[in-house]
VEXLOMI-108119 format. One line per field, with one value per residue: y, z negated, x of N, C-alpha, C, O in turn; chain; residue in one letter. Coordinates in nm, 2 decimals, m for minus. Example, Ala and Ser with C-alpha at 12.3 -4.5 7.8 and 13.67 -1.06 7.14 Angstrom:
2
n.yy <- m0.57  m0.22 $
n.zz <- m0.78  m0.71 $
n.xx <- 1.32  1.28 $
ca.yy <- m0.45  m0.11 $
ca.zz <- m0.78  m0.71 $
ca.xx <- 1.23  1.37 $
c.yy <- m0.33  0.00 $
c.zz <- m0.78  m0.79 $
c.xx <- 1.32  1.29 $
o.yy <- m0.33  0.11 $
o.zz <- m0.85  m0.80 $
o.xx <- 1.42  1.34 $
chaine <- A  A $
residu <- a  s $
END
This chain:
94
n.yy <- 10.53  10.42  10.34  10.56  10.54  10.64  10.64  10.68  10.84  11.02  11.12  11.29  11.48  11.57  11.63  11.89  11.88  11.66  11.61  11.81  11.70  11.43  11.60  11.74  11.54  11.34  11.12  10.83  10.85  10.63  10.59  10.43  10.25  10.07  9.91  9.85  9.92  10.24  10.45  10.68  10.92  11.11  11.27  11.55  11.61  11.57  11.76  11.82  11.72  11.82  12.09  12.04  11.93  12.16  12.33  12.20  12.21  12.53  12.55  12.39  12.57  12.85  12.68  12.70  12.94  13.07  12.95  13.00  13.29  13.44  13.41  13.63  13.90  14.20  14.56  14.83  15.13  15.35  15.43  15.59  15.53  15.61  15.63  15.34  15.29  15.44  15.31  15.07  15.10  15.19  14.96  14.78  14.94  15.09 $
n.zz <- m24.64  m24.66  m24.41  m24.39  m24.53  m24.47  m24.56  m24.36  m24.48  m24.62  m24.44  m24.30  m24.48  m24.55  m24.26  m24.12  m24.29  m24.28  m24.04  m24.03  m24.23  m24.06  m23.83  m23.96  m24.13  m23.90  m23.91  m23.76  m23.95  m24.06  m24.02  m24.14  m24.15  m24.29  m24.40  m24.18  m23.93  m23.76  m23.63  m23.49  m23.64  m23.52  m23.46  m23.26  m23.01  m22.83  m22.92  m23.18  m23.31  m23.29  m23.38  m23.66  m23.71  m23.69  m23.89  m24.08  m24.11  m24.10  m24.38  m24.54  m24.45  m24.61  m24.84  m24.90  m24.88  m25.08  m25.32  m25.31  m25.37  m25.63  m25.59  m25.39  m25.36  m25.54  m25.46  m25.41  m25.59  m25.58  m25.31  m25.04  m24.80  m24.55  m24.57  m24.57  m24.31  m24.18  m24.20  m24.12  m23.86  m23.81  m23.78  m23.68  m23.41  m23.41 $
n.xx <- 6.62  6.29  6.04  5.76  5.42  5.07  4.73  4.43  4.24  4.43  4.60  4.40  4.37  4.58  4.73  4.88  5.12  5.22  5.30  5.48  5.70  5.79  5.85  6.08  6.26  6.26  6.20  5.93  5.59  5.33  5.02  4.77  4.45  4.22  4.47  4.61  4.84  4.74  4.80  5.06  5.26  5.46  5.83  5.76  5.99  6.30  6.48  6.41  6.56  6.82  6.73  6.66  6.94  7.08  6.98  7.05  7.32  7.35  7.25  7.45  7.62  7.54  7.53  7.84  7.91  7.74  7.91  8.14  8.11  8.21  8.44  8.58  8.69  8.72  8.59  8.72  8.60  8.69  8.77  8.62  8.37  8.48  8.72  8.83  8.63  8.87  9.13  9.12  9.09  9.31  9.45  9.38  9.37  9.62 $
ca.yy <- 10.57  10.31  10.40  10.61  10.50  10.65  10.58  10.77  10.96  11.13  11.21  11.38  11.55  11.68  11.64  11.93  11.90  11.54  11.68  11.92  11.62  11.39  11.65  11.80  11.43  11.29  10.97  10.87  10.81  10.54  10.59  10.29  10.24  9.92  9.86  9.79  10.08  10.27  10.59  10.67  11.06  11.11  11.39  11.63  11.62  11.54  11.86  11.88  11.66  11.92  12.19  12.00  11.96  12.32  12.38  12.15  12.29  12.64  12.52  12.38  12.69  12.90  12.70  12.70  13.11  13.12  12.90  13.10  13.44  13.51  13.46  13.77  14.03  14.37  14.67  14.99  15.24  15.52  15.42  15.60  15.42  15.67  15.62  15.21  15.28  15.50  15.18  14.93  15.13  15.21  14.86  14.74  15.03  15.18 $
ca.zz <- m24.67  m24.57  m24.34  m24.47  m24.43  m24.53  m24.54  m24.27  m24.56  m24.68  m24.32  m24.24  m24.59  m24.49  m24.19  m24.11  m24.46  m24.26  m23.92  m24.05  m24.27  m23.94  m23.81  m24.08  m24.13  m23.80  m23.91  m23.79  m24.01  m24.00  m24.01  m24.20  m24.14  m24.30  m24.39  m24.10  m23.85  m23.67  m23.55  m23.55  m23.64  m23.52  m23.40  m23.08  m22.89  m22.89  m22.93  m23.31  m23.44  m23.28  m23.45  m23.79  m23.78  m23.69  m24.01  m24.18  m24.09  m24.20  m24.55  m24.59  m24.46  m24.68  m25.01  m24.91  m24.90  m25.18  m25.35  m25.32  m25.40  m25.73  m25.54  m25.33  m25.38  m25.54  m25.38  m25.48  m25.58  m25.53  m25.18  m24.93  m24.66  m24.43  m24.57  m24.50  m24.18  m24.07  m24.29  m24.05  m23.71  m23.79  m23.80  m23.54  m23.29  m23.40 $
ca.xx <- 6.49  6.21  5.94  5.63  5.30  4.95  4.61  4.43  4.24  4.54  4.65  4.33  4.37  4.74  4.80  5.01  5.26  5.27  5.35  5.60  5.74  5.78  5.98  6.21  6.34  6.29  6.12  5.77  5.49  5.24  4.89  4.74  4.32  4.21  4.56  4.65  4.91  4.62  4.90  5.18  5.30  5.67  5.90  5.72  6.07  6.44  6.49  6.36  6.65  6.91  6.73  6.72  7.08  7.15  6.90  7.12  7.45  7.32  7.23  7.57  7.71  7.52  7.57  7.95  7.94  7.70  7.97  8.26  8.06  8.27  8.59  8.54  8.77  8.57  8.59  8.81  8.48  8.76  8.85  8.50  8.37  8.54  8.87  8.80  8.73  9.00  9.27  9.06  9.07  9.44  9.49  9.36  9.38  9.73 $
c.yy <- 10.47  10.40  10.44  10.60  10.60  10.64  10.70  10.88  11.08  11.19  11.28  11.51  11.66  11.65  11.74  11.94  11.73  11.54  11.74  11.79  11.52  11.47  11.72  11.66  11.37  11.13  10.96  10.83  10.74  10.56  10.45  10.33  10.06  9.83  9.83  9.93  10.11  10.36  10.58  10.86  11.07  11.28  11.42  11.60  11.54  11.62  11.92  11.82  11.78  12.08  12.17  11.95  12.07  12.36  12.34  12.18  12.43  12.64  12.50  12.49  12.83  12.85  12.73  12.89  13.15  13.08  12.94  13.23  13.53  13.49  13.57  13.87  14.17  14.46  14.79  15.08  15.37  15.59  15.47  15.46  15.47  15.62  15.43  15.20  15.31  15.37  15.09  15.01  15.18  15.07  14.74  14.78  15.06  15.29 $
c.zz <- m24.59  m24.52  m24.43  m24.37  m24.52  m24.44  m24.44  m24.34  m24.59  m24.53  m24.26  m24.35  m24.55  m24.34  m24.09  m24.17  m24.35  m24.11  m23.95  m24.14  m24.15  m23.87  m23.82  m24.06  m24.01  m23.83  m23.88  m23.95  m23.99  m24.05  m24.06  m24.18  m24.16  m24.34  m24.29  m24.02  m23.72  m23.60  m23.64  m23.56  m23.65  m23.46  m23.27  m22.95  m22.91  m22.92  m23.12  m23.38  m23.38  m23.38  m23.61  m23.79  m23.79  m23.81  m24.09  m24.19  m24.14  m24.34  m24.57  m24.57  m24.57  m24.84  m25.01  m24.94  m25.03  m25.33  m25.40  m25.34  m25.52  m25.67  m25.46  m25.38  m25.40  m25.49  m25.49  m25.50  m25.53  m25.39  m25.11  m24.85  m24.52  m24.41  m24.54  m24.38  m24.09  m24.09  m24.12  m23.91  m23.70  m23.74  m23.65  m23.39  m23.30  m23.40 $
c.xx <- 6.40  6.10  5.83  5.51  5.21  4.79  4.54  4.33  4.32  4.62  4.57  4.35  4.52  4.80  4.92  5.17  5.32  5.35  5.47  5.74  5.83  5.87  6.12  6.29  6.33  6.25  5.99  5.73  5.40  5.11  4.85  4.55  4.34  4.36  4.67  4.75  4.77  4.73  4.99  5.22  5.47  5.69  5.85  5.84  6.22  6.48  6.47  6.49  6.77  6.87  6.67  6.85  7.16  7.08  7.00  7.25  7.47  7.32  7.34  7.62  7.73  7.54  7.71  8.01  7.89  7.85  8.15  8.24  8.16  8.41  8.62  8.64  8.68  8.65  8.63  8.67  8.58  8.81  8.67  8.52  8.43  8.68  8.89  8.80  8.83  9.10  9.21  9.10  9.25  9.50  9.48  9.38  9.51  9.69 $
o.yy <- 10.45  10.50  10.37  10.62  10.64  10.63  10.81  10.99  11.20  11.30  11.35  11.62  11.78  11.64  11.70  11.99  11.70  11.47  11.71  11.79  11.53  11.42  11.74  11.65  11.34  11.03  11.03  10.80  10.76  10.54  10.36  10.45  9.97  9.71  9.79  10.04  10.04  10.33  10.55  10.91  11.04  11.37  11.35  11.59  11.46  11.59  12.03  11.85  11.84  12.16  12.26  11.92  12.10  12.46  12.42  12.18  12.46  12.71  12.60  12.54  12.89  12.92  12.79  12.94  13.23  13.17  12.91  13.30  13.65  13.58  13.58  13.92  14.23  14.44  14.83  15.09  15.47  15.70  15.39  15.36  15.41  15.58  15.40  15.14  15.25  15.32  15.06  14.93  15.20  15.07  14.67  14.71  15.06  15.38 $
o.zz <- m24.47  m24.58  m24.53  m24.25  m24.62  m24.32  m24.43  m24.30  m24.58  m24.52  m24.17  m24.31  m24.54  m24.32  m24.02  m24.13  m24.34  m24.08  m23.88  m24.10  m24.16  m23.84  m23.74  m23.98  m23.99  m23.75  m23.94  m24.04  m23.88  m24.18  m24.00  m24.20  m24.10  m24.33  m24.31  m24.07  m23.63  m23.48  m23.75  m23.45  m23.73  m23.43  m23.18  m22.83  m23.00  m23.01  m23.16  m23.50  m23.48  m23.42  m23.68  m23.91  m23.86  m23.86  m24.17  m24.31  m24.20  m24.41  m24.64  m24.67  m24.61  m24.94  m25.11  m24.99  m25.10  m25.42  m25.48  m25.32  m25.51  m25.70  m25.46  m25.48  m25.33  m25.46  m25.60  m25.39  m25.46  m25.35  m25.13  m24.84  m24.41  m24.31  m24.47  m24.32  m23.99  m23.99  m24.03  m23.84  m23.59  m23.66  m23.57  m23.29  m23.19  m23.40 $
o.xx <- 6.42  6.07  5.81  5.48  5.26  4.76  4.60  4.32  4.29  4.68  4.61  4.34  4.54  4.92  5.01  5.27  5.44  5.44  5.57  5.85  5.96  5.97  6.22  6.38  6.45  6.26  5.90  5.80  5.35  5.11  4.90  4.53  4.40  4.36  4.79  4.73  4.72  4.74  5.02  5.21  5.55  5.61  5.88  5.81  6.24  6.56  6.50  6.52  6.81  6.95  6.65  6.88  7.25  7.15  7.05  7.29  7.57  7.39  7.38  7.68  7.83  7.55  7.75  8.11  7.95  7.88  8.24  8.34  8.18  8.49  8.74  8.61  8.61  8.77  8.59  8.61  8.55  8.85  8.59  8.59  8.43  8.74  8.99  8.89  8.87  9.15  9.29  9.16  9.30  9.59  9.55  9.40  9.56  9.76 $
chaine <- A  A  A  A  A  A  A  A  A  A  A  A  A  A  A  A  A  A  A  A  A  A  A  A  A  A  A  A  A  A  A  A  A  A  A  A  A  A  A  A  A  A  A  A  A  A  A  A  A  A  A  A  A  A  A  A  A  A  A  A  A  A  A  A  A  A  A  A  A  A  A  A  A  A  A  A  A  A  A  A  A  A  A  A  A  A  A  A  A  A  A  A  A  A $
residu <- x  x  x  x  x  x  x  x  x  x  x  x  x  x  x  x  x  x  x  x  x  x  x  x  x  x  x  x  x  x  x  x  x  x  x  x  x  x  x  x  x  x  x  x  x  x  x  x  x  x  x  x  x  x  x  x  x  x  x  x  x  x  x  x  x  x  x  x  x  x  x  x  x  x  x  x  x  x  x  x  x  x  x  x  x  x  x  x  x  x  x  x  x  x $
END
């Protein structure tokens, strides 16, 4: 992905969608006045790329569960939820 620039119109116009942008990806942004780089809008910390890869690590986790949802094993309706837990506390406890 190559660097993103804008004019400093459109960064007074959005600048928090451009802030929040800046830090979701972790690339700056360049501020253009006159064409030229007036600022620069980058990531607040080091800390934001560890908590967009833990964002990104969730996502994958969550499509990989959503993803396997129909392989699930269904549930006995005849079996309570007492009689589950007693099977489960037998099982574990003896």
């Amino acid at each position: 992905m190559g660097e993103m620039t804008v004019g400093v119109r459109e960064a007074k116009r959005s600048l928090s969608a451009l802030m929040a942008r800046a830090n979701e990806s972790g690339e700056a942004i360049t501020v253009l006045k006159h064409g030229r780089p007036w600022a620069v809008i980058s990531p607040a910390d080091a800390q934001s790329l560890e908590r967009r890869q833990k964002r990104e690590r969730l996502r994958r986790l969550t499509r990989e569960i959503e993803s396997t949802r129909d392989e699930e094993p269904s549930w006995d309706e005849s079996v309570s939820d007492a009689e589950l837990l007693g099977e489960e506390r037998m099982k574990r406890f003896g």
